[in-house]
N, C-alpha and C positions, 0 to 999 in steps of 0.2 A: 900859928900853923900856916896863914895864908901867907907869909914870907919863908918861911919856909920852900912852901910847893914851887912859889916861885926864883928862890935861890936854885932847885931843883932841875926848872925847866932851864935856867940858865946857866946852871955848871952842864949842860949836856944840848946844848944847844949853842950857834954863834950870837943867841938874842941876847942884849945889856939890858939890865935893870936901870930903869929911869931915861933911856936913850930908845928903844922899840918892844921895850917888855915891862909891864908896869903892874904893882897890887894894889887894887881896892881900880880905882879909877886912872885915867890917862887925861892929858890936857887934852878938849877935843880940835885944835888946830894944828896936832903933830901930823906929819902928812907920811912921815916913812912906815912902812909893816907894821902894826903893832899887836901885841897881845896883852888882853887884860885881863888879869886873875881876879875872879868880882866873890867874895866869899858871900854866897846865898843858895838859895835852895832850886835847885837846877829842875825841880819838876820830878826828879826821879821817883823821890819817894813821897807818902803824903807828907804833905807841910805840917797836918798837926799834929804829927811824930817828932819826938824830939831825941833828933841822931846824936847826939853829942850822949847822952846817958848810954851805949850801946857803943862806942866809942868810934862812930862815923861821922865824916864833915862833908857835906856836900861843895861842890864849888863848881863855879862856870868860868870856862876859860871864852874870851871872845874872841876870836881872831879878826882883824880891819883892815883892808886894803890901803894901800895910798889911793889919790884919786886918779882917776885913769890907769890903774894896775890892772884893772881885768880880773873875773872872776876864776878864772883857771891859778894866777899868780895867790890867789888869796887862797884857792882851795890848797895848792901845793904847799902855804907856809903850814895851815891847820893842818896834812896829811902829816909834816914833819913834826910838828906839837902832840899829834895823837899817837905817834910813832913812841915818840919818850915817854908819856903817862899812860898808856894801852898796858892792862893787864903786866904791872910791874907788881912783882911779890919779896915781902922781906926786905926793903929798900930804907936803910938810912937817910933819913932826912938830913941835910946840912944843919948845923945849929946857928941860927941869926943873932949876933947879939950874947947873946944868953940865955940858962936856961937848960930842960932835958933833953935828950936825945931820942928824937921816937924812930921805932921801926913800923913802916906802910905798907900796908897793903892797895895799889890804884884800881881801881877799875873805870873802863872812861867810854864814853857813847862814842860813835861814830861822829865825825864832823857832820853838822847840814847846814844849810845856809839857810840866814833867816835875811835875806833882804839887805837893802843897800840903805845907809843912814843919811842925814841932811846934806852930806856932802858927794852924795851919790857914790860912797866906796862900797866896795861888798863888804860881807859881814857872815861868817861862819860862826856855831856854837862846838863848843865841845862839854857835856857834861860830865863832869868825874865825882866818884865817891871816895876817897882816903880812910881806911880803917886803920886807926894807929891804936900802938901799943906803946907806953913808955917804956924805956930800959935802963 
């Protein structure tokens, strides 16, 4: 599923996977925009719930500045990130690979910023929750 969301964010976005859009983690010395799709439990809901039986996946998207981007350029990439996963209902997933085809339901927090990392970029979160249904 986490390749998925993110085939998602980038068929509807100009972000590439593997070049400023990346799942699971990012090399940390790529210096251009990047977003990383981190499949874990965004705080939403409690942890010792287990969403997956109830047929939801949490995921945290991070949005990173390059260095010296500024935080307004970091907020703006995260506003267009939250733009595409905000409250999408009945959404086909792209199929990666192989495999079912689910239909989603997103819902996703607002962007906030949690601080600037070793490299002093900014650093937005967005948390989303994915209720999927296979078909």
């Amino acid at each position: 599923m986490l390749k998925e969301v993110t085939q998602y964010i980038e068929d509807n976005s100009s972000l590439v996977i593997g070049t400023n859009l990346f799942a699971g983690t990012a090399p940390p010395d790529i210096e251009g925009l990047i977003v990383i799709v981190e499949n874990r439990d965004p705080g939403v809901r409690n942890p010792h719930y287990e969403l997956r039986d109830t047929g939801q996946v949490p995921y945290r998207i991070l949005v990173r500045g390059a260095v010296g981007a500024g935080y307004f350029t970091t907020k703006a990439l995260a506003d267009t990130i939250f733009s595409i996963v905000y409250s999408r209902n009945q959404v086909t997933l792209p199929i990666v690979e192989s495999g079912s085809t689910y239909l989603v339901n997103i819902a996703a927090s607002d962007p906030y910023y949690i601080g600037k990392d070793e490299k002093q970029r900014d650093m937005m979160v967005i948390n989303i929750i994915v209720t999927m249904e296979e078909v």
